[in-house]
N, C-alpha and C positions, 0 to 999 in steps of 0.2 A: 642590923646586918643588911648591906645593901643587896638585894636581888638585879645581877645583870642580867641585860638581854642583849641578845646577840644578834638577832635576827632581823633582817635590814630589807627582806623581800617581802612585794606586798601576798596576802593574807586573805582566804574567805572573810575574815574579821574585822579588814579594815573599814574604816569608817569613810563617811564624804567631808571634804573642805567644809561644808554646811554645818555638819555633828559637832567637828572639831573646833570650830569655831564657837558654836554655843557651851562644847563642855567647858575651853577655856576658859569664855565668860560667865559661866554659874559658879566657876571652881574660883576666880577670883575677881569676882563680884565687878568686871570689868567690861567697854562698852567698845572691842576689838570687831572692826568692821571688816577686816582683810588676812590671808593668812600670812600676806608681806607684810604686816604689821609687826607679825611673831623676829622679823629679822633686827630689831635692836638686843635683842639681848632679855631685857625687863623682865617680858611674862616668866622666860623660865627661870630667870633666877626666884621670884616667888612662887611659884610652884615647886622648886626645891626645896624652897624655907617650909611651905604647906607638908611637902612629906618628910622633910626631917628639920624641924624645928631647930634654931638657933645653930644650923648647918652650914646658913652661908648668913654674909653682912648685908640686910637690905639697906642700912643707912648709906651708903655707896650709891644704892644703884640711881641711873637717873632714868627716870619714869618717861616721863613726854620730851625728852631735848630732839632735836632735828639734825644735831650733830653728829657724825659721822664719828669722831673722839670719842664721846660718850657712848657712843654703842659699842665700839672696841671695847670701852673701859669698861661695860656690863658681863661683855663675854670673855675678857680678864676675870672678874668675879668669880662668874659663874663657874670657868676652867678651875680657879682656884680652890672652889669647895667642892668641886668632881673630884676633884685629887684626894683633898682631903679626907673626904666621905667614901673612896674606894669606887667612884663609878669610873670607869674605864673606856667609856664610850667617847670613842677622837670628835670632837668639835670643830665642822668642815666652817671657821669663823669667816674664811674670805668668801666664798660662795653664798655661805647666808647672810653675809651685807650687802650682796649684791638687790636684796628686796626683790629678788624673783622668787613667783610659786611656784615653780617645783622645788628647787632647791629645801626651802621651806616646811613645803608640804610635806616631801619626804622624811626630814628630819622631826616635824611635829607627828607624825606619823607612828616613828619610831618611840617619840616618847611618851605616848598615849599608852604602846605597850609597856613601856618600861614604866611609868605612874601606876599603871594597875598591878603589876607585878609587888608593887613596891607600897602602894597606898593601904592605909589599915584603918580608914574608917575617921580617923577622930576630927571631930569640928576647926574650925579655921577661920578667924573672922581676916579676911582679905586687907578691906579697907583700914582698917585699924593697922595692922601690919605693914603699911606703906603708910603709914601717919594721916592717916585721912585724904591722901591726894588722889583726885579722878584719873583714870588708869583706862586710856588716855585723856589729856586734858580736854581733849571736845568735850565730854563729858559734864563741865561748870557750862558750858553754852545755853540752857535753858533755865538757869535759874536769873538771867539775865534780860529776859525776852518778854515779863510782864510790865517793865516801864518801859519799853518799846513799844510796848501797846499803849499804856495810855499818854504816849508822846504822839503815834496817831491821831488818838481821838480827839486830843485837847480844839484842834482848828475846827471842827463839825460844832462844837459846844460855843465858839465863840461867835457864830455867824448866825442870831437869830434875824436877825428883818432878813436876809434871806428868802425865808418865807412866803410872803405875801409876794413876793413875787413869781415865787413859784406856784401860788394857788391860783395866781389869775390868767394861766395858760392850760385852763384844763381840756379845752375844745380842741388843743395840739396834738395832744397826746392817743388817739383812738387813733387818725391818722398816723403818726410815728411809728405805733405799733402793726397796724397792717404794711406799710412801706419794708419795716423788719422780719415780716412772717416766714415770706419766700426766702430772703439770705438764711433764715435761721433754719428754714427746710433742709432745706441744701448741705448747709454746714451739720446738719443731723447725718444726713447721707454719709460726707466725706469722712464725718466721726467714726459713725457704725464700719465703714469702709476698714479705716485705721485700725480699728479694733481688732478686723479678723486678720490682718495682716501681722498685726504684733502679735496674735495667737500664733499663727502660724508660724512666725519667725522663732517663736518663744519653744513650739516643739521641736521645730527643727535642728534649733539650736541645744535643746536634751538629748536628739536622740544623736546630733557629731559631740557631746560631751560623753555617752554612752558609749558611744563606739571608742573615742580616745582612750577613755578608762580601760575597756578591754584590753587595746594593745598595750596601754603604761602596766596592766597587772602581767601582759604574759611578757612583759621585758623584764621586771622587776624578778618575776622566777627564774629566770634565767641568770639575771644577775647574782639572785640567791643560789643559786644552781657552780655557777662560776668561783661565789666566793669559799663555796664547802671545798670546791675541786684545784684552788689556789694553791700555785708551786709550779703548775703544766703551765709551758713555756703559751701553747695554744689558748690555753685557758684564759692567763695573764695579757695577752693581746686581745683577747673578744672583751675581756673588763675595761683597758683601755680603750675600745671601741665605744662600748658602753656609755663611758663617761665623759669623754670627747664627744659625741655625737651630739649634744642638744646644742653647745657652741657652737660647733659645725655646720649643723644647720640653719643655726641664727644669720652666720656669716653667708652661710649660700643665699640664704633668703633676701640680704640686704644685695648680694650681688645680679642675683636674679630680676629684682625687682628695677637693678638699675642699666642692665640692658635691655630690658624690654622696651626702652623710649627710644633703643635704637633697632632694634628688631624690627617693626613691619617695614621702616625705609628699605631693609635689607634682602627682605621678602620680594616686594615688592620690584625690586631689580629686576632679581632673581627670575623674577616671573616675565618680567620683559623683554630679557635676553630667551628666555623660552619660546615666546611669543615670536620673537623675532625668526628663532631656529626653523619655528612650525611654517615660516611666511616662503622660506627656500627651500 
C-alpha cells in the first residue's frame, strides 16, 4: 500500500543538496555528482523499482543518453508506474528537464520524504537491477586509465644512453638550483597567499549559501502555508507569485545586466549637464 505525501514545504528535516546526493548514491550504488543530474528521469525510476519491486519496467529506461527524447521517455515511465502504483504526486516533467537546481532540488526533496515514508528496509542490489551498467557512464572512466599509464611510461624505458649524458653535467646542477631558490621562494609566498584567499572565499561563500537557505525555507512555508489555504482568490495570486518569480528574476537579471554597458555613459551626462547648471 503506497503511503503519500503531501507536503511540499520545506521542513526542520530537510536535508542539504550534499546528504541527498550521497543518499542517492549509496541507495543506488551510483556515481551522481549533481542534483541536475537527478533531471533525466533514470535515478527515480530505480528508486521506485527499489521500493516497490517489479513496480515499474527498468528495461526501458535509458541510463546515461544525453538526449533530451530519452529523458522524456524515462518520465513517461516513470508517470506510468505512478499511476499504476497509486502515487498521486503531479510530475512538474517540463521544469525538471530544464536541469536547473532548484527545480530539482525541490522535487528530490520531496521524494526523500516520500521514500522514507514508503521504504521498509529490504536489501536491493542496484547495479544488478540496471543490468550491470555504470549509473552514470563516467563511471567505466577509470578502469581505462592503467594502460594510459603504461602508454606514458613506455618512452622513459626506451631512452637509455640518455644517461651518460646526463651524468656528465653534474657541476650544472648546484648552480641551476640556487638560480631556482628565490622564484621558488616567492612562488611559496604567492601559494600561501592563494590559500588564504580560497579560504576565505570558501567561507564567504557558506555563509551567502546560509543565508539563501534561510530565505528559500521561510518561502517555501509560505508556499506550504498558501497551498493548505488554496481556493482564496489572494492566496491563488501570492502562489502565482511564488512560482513566477524565479523566471522572473532570471529575466530581470539578464536585462539588468545588459544595461548596465549603457548606464555609466548615461550617468555621466547626466552629471555634466549638472556641472554645467552649477557653472551659471
Amino acid at each position: 500500500m503506497v503511503v503519500n505525501v503531501y507536503v511540499s514545504a520545506v521542513t526542520p528535516d530537510n536535508i542539504s543538496r550534499g546528504q541527498l546526493l550521497a543518499w542517492v548514491n549509496d541507495s543506488l550504488q551510483s556515481s551522481l555528482t549533481k542534483i541536475e543530474e537527478m533531471s533525466t528521469g533514470a535515478a527515480y525510476c530505480q528508486m521506485t523499482d527499489l521500493l516497490f519491486p517489479a513496480g515499474i519496467n527498468l528495461k526501458k529506461v535509458k541510463w546515461n543518453s544525453r538526449s533530451e527524447v530519452d529523458w522524456i521517455n524515462n518520465w513517461k515511465i516513470l508517470q506510468t508506474a505512478w499511476k499504476s502504483l497509486g502515487i498521486d504526486k503531479p510530475v512538474p516533467v517540463e521544469r525538471l528537464l530544464r536541469a536547473k537546481f532548484q527545480e530539482n532540488f525541490e522535487f528530490l526533496q520531496w521524494f526523500k520524504k516520500f521514500f522514507d515514508a514508503n521504504y521498509d528496509g529490504h536489501e536491493y542490489d542496484a547495479v544488478g537491477a540496471r543490468g550491470g551498467e555504470a549509473f552514470p557512464s563516467g563511471g567505466k572512466a577509470p578502469a581505462s586509465r592503467p594502460a594510459a599509464a603504461a602508454a606514458v611510461t613506455r618512452p622513459a624505458a626506451s631512452r637509455p644512453a640518455a644517461a651518460p649524458a646526463a651524468a656528465a653535467r653534474p657541476a650544472a646542477r648546484p648552480a641551476a638550483a640556487a638560480a631556482l631558490a628565490a622564484p621558488a621562494a616567492a612562488n611559496g609566498a604567492a601559494v600561501k597567499a592563494l590559500e588564504e584567499r580560497v579560504e576565505y572565499l570558501t567561507e564567504a561563500l557558506a555563509s551567502a549559501e546560509k543565508e539563501r537557505d534561510y530565505y528559500y525555507t521561510v518561502l517555501q512555508k509560505v508556499e506550504g502555508f498558501c497551498m493548505e489555504k488554496a481556493g482564496n482568490a489572494d492566496i491563488d495570486t501570492a502562489l502565482k507569485i511564488i512560482y513566477a518569480g524565479a523566471e522572473e528574476a532570471e529575466e530581470e537579471g539578464v536585462d539588468e545586466n545588459a544595461d548596465t554597458t549603457f548606464e555609466q555613459p548615461a550617468v555621466a551626462a547626466a552629471a555634466a549637464v549638472a556641472d554645467d547648471d552649477e557653472t551659471f
